[in-house]
C-alpha positions in Angstrom: 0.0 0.0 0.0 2.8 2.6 1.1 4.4 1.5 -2.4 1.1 2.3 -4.6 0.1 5.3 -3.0 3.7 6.7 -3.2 3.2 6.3 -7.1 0.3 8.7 -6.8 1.0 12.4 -8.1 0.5 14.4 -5.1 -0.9 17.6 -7.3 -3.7 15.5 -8.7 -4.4 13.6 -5.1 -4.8 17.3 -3.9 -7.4 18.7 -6.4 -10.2 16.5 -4.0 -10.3 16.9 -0.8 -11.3 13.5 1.0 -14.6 13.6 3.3 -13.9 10.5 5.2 -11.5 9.7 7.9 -10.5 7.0 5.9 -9.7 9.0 2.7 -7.8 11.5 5.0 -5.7 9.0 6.5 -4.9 7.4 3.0 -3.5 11.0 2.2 -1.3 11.7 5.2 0.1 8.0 4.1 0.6 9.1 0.9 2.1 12.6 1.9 4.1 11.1 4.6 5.6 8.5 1.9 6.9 11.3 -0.6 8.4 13.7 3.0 10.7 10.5 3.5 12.0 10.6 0.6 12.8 7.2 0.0 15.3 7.5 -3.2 17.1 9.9 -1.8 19.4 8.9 1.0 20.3 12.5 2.3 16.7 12.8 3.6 14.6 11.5 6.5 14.4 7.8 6.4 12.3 5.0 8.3 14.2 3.1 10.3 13.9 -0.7 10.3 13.0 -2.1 14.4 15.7 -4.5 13.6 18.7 -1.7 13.2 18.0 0.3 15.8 21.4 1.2 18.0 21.9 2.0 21.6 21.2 5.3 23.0 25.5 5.4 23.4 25.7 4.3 20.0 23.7 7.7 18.9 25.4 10.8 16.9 25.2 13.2 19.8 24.3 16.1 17.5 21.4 14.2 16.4 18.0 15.2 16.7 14.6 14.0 17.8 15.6 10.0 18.1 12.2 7.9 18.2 11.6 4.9 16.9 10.4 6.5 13.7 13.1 9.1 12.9 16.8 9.7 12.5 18.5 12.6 11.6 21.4 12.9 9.9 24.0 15.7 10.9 26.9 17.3 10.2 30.4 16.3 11.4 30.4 17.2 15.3 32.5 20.6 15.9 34.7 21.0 18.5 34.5 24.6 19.8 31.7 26.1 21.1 31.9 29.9 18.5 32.0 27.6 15.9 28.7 26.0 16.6 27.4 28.9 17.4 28.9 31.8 15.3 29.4 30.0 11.9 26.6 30.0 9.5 27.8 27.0 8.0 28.7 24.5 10.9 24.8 25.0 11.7 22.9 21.8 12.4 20.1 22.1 9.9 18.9 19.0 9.5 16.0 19.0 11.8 13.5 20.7 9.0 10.0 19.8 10.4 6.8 20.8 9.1 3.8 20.8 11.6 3.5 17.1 11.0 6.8 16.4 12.0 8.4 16.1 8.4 11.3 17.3 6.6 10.1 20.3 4.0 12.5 20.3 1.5 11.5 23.8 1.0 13.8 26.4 -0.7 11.8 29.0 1.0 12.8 27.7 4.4 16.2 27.3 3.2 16.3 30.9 2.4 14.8 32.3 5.5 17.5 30.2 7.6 20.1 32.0 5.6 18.4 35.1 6.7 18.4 34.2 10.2 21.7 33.3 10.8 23.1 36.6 8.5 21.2 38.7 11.5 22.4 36.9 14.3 25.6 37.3 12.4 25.2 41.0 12.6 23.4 41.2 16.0 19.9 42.1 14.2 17.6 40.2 17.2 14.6 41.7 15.8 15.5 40.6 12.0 16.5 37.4 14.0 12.8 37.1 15.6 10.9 38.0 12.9 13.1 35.4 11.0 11.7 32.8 13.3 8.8 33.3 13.5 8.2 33.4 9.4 10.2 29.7 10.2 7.6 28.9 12.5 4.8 29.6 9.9 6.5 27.3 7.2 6.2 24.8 9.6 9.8 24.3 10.7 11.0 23.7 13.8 14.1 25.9 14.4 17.0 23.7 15.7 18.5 23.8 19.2 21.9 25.5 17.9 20.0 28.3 16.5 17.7 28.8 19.3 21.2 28.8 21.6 22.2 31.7 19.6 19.6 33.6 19.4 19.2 33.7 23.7 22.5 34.4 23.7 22.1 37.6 21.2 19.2 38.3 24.0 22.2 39.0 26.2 23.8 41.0 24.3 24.3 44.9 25.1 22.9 48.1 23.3 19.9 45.9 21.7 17.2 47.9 19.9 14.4 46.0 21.3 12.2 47.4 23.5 12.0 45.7 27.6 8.8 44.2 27.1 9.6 42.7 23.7 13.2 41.5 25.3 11.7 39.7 28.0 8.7 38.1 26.2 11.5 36.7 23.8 13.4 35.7 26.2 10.3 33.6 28.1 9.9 31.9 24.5 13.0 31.3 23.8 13.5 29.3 27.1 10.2 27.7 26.8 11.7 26.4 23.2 14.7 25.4 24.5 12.9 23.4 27.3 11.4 21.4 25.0 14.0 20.4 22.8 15.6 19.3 26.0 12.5 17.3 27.0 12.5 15.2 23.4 16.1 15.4 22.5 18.5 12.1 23.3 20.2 12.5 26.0 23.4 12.6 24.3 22.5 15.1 21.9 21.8 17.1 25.0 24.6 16.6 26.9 27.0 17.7 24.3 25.4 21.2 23.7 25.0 21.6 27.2 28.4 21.2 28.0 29.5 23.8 25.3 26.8 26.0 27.2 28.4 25.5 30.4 32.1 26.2 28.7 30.6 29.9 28.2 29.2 29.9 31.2 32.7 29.3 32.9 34.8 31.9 30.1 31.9 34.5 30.8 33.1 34.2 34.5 36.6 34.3 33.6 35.5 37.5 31.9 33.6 39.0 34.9 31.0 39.6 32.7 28.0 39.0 35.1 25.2 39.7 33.1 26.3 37.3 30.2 27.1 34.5 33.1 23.2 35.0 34.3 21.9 35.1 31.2 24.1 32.1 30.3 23.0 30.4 33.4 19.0 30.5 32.6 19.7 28.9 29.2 21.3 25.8 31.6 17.6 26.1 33.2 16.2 25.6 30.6 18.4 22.9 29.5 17.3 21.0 32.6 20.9 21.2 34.4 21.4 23.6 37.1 24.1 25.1 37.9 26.6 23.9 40.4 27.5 25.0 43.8 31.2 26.0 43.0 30.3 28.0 40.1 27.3 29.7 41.9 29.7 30.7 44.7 32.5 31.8 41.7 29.8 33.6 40.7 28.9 35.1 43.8 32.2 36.2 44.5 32.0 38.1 40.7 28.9 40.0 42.2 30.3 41.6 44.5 33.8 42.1 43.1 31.5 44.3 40.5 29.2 45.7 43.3 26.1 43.8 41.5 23.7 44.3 43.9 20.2 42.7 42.2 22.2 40.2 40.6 24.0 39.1 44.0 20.5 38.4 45.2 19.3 36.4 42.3 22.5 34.3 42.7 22.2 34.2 46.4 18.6 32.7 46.0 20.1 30.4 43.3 22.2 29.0 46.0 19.7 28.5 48.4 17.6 26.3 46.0 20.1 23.6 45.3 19.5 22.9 49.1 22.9 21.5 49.8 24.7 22.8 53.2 27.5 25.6 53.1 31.0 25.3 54.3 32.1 28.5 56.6 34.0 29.4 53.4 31.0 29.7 51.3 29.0 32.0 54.0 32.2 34.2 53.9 31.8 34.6 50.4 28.4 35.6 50.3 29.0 37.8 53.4 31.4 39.4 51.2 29.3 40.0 48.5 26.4 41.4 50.1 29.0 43.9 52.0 31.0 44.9 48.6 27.3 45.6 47.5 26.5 48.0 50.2 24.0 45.7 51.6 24.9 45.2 55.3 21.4 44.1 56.3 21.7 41.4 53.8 25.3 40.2 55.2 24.1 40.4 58.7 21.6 38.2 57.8 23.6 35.6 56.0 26.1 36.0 59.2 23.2 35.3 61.8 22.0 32.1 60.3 25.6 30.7 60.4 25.5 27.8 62.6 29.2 28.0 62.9 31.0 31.0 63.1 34.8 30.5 63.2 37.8 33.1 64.5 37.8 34.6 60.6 33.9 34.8 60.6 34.0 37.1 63.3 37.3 39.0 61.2 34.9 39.1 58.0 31.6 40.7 59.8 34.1 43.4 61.5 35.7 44.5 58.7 32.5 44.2 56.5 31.1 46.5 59.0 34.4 49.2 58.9 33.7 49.2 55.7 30.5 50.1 54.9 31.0 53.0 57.2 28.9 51.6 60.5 32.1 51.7 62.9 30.1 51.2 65.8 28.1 48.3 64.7 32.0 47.2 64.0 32.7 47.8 67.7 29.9 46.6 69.4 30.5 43.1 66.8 34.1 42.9 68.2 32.2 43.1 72.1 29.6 40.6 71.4 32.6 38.5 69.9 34.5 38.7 73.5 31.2 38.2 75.3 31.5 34.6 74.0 33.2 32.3 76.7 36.0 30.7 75.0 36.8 33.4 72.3 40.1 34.7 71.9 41.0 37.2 69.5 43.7 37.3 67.0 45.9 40.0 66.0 43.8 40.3 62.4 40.5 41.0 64.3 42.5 43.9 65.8 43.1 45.2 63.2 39.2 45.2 61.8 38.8 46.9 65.0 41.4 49.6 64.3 40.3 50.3 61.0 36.3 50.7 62.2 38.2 53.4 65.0 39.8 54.9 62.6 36.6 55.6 60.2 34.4 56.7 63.3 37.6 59.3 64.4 37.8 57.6 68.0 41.5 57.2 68.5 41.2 57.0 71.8 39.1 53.6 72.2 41.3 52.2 69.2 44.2 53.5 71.3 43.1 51.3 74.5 42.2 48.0 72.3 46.1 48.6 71.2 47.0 48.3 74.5 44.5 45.3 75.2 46.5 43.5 72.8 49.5 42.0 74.6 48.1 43.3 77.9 44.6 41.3 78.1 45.7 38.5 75.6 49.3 38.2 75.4 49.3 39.2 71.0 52.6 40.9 70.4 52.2 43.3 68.3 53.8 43.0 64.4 54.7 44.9 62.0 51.3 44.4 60.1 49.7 45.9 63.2 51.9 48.9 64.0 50.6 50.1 60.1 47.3 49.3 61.1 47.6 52.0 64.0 49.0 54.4 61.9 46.4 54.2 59.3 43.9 54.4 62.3 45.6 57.6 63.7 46.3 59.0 59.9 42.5 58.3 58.5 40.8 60.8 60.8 43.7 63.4 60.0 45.3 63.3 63.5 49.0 63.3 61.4 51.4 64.7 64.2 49.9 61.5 66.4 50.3 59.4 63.9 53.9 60.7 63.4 54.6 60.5 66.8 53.6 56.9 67.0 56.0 56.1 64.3 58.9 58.0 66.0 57.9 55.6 69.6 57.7 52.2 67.5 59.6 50.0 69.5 60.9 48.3 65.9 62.5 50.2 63.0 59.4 50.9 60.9 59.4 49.4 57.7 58.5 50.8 54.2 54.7 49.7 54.6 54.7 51.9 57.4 56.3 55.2 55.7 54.1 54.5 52.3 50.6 54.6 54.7 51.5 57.9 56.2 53.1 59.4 53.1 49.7 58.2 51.3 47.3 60.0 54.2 49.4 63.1 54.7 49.0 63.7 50.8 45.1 63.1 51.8 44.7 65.6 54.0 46.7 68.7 52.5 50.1 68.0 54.5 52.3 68.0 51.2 55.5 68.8 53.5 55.1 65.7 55.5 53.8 63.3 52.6 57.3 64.3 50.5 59.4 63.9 54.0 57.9 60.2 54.2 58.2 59.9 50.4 62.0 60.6 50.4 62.2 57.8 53.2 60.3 55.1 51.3 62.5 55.8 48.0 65.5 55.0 50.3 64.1 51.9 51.8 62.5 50.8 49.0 62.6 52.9 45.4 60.4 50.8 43.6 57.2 51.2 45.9 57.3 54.9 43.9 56.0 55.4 40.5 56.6 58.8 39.0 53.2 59.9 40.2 54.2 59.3 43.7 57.0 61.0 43.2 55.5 64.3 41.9 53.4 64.6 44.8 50.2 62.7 43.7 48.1 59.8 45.5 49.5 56.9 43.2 47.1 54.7 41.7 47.1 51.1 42.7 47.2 48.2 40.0 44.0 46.6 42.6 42.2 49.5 41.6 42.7 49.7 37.6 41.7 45.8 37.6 38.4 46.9 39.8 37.7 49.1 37.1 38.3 47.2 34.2 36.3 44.6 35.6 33.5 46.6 36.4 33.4 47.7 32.9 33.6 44.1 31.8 30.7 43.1 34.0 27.6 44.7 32.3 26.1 45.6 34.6 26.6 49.3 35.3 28.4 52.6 33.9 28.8 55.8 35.4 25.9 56.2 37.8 23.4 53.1 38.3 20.0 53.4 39.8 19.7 49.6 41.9 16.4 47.6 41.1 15.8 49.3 37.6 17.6 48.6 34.4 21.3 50.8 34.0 21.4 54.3 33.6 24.7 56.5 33.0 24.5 59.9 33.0 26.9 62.0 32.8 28.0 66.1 34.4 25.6 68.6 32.2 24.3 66.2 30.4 21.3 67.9 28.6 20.1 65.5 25.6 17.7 62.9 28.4 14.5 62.9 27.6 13.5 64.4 30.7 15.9 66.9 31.1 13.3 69.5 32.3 11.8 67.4 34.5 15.2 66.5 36.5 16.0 70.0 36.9 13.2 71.2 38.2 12.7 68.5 41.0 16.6 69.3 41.9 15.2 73.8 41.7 12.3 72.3 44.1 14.7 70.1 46.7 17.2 73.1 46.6 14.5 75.6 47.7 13.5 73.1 50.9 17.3 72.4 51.2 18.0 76.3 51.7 15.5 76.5 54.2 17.5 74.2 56.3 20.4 75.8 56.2 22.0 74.2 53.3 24.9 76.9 51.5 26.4 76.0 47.7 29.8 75.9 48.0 30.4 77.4 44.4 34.7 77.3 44.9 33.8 73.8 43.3 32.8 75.3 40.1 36.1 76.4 38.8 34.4 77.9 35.3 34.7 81.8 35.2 31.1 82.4 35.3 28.8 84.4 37.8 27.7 82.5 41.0 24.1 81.7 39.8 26.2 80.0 37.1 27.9 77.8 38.9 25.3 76.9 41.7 23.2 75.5 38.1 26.4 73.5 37.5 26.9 72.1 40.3 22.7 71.3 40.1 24.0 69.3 36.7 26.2 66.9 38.9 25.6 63.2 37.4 24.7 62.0 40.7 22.4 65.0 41.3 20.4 63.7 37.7 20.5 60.0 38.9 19.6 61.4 42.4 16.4 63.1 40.4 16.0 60.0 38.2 15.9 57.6 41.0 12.8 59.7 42.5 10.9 59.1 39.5 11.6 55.5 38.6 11.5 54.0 42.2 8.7 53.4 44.5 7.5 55.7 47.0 9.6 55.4 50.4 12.1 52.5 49.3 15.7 52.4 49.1 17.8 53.1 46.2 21.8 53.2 45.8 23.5 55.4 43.0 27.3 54.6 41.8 29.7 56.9 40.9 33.1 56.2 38.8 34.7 59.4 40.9 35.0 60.8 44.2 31.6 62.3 45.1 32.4 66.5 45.6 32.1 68.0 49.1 28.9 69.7 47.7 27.2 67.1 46.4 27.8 65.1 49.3 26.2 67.9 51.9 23.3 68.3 49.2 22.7 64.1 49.2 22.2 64.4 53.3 19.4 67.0 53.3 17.9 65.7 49.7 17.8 62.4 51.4 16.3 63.3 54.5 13.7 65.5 52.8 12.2 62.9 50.9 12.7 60.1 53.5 14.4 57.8 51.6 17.7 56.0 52.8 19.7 56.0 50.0 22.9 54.0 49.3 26.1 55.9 47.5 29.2 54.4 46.2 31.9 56.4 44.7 35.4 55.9 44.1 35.9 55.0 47.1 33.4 53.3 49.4 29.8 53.4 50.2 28.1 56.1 51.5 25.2 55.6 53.9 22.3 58.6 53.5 19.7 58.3 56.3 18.2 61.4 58.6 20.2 64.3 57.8 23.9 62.0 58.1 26.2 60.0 56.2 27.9 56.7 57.4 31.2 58.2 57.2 31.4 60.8 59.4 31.5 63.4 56.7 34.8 61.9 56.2 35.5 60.0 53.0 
């Protein structure tokens, strides 16, 4: 029967349409016979029961493998940008109509040609549309092509609107899902492993936003993602200061439902803190069954850091409260450094003391710098001197380089060039020519910082938290709501006035009038991101704003009244550190 009815011409069997079942299912038969093709051997084919090979014994970049259809494939590659980016390493033999049958169609042939020339040249919407006229033929667009295409979702500077971007990106997962639910489990494995491959270079990049997007195609793909590379990714996060993204790979963690090691808490307690997000790490701290001597080191330093000194000091009190704890000279020196942000010397002073008089640590060298820094941080330079001169050790370089590095801080040029000429005879390859000339050198831990935050994706100059990236830049007058900005920074500077607020206008070093410059320092980038966040952020929540430079004396008075007239706490980060904005103060101490 499959014989005769394969004879039929297929134009004349279609001039009637049949009006029983049985005439209908004599020409699906007779349809389905010419699809396969039999005379030609590079088509579709049914196989023979008594042929069939093992699952291990399968091509893994072949298709749908039933008991009614193989696919033949093109020669397995073996990078992952080959399968991907190369139009003509494409798996394309998985051309389905909605009957499940190769169409032999030059029309689909062309329209894949199409597709893979815009992905080529990062056109997602061509690249959509190009699917979906696929779809219409009737074909099923393969799993490689689908791969690319989410990963072209990922990419930056896309001219697709957010609700188009995310509804493609739902359907592009829900596609990739099911090719993952029908496809042999070989075929599956080997495109997931190239998927993981980018998932691991991506990290390796410390672009973060790639590695998520990376990591919902493994979703999708039915294999989630380990807990190393969760925590490698978690340590990323906060390297780049990723705030949402920390979260999302925080709750990532806590679904694999495996137990951490202390390691792994310190990592997350790391993140959360590099984020500004002390609430978040002091949660993650709490529910730490164990909490070893470096747990309590982490926390205090965290704390420092972030500006809360006293939450630092009160940690390093609840830490000797605990019978049996001891602490070590690094915990110290967390202690130090939170005294030295908060400007009390003196209590840093007596814990110095506490040291090899309460619990027998004598002091290093790593400890006497820590002092120094303490004493130097809050501007206290002749103390800090004197300490130096009192040491009961020669002071080494480390020493000379921290109070050559805080004198230059604070304005003291002759003492930072008295140190400087010490440290070039101790060690004249601690001073680059910038040091030399009088300026704060730049450290190599900072350019990398940089550069990785660039390489990240997941902010530029100024970043309003829980919305999608914003960078605005000083003056900037081409935003769409320009006006708008402006005039909610006129209204807060009114209010701001009233409380006693003053424009320092020295900061404005044009040679304009002073109503000039108090409009330019109104045009500050955070100011607009400031104004932005207003807008774009619900009513009484939080919202953090980075900066790529120190923020100005100004602009730092004008963010603790703008923050407390509105009554938001808001989080920013500059150069620097963070600074916390809640009820007319700042975290640091108005010292940064």
């Amino acid at each position: 029967m499959y014989r005769k009815l394969s004879l039929f011409t297929r134009a004349n069997y279609a001039r009637n349409e049949p009006r029983s079942s049985s005439e209908r299912l004599l020409r699906h038969l007779s349809t389905a016979v010419e699809r396969l093709g039999l005379s030609n051997p590079n088509e579709h084919r049914v196989d023979d029961d008594s042929s069939h090979t093992s699952s291990a014994d399968i091509n893994p970049r072949a298709g749908f493998n039933g008991n009614e259809v193989s696919v033949r494939t093109q020669q397995s590659q073996s990078s992952w940008s080959r399968n991907l980016n190369s139009n003509s390493d494409y798996w394309t033999s998985s051309d389905y109509n909605r009957n499940g049958w190769h169409s032999g169609n030059n029309e689909v042939e062309e329209t894949l040609g199409e597709f893979d020339s815009y992905c080529e040249n990062y056109l997602l919407k061509k690249a959509l549309e190009s699917m979906e006229s696929l779809e219409n033929m009737g074909h099923v667009v393969d799993l490689p092509r689908l791969l690319r295409l989410v990963r072209l979702c990922g990419e930056e500077h896309l001219s697709l609107e957010d609700n188009l971007l995310r509804e493609a990106k739902v359907s592009l997962q829900g596609k990739i899902r099911a090719w993952a639910h029908h496809s042999d489990a070989n075929y599956l494995k080997y495109y997931t492993d190239l998927v993981i491959e980018e998932f691991d270079a991506f990290c390796r990049q410390g672009n973060v936003k790639k590695a998520l997007y990376t990591m919902d195609t493994l979703a999708s793909l039915s294999h989630p993602v380990d807990l190393a590379r969760l925590m490698r990714l978690a340590k990323l996060c906060g390297e780049v200061e990723a705030s949402q993204e920390a979260k999302f790979v925080h709750g990532k963690i806590i679904s694999l439902g495996c137990g951490l090691d202390v390691s792994s808490y310190h990592v997350l307690i790391e993140m959360y803190s590099n984020c500004g997000m002390m609430n978040e790490a002091s949660s993650v701290f709490e529910e730490m069954r164990e909490k070893t001597l470096e747990t309590w080191c982490v926390m205090i330093r965290c704390l420092a850091k972030n500006g809360l000194g006293e939450d630092a000091i009160d940690m390093f009190t609840r830490f000797k409260k605990n019978q049996g704890n001891k602490p070590d000279g690094g915990l110290f020196r967390g202690v130090f450094y939170a005294c030295g942000l908060l400007g009390d010397v003196d209590e840093g002073l007596l814990h110095f003391v506490s040291m090899s008089k309460d619990y027998g640590i004598v002091p290093t060298m790593e400890d006497y710098v820590s002092v120094v820094e303490m004493l130097a941080l809050p501007g206290l330079l002749d103390e800090a001197l004197a300490f130096v001169e009192r040491m009961p050790m020669e002071p080494n370089v480390d020493v000379w380089e921290t109070l050559m590095n805080l004198s230059r801080v604070h304005g003291d040029l002759e003492l930072g060039d008295r140190c400087a000429e010490i440290v070039e005879e101790l060690d004249p390859t601690r001073l680059n020519q910038q040091a030399r000339d009088g300026y704060l050198p730049v450290k190599a831990s900072d350019v990398e910082k940089a550069s990785l935050k660039k390489r990240s994706g997941i902010h530029g100059l100024g970043r309003i938290s829980n919305s999608r990236t914003h960078e605005y830049r000083a003056g900037d007058t081409n935003l769409p709501e320009n006006d708008e900005l402006l005039q909610i920074l006129r209204n807060l500077r009114t209010h701001m006035v009233e409380r006693g607020y003053v424009c320092q206008t020295k900061l404005a070093l044009h040679d304009v009038d002073e109503e000039s410059k108090e409009n330019a320092l109104l045009a500050h980038s955070e100011r607009i991101a400031f104004a932005r966040a207003l807008l774009n952020t619900p009513p009484r929540n939080q919202f953090t704003i980075m900066k790529n430079l120190r923020v100005c004396i100004d602009c730092h008075n004008a963010f603790k009244i703008m923050a407390d007239i509105v009554g938001r706490p808001v989080i920013m980060r500059d150069a620097k550190r963070f600074h916390h904005l809640k009820d007319g103060a700042c975290s640091c101490k108005d010292y940064w």
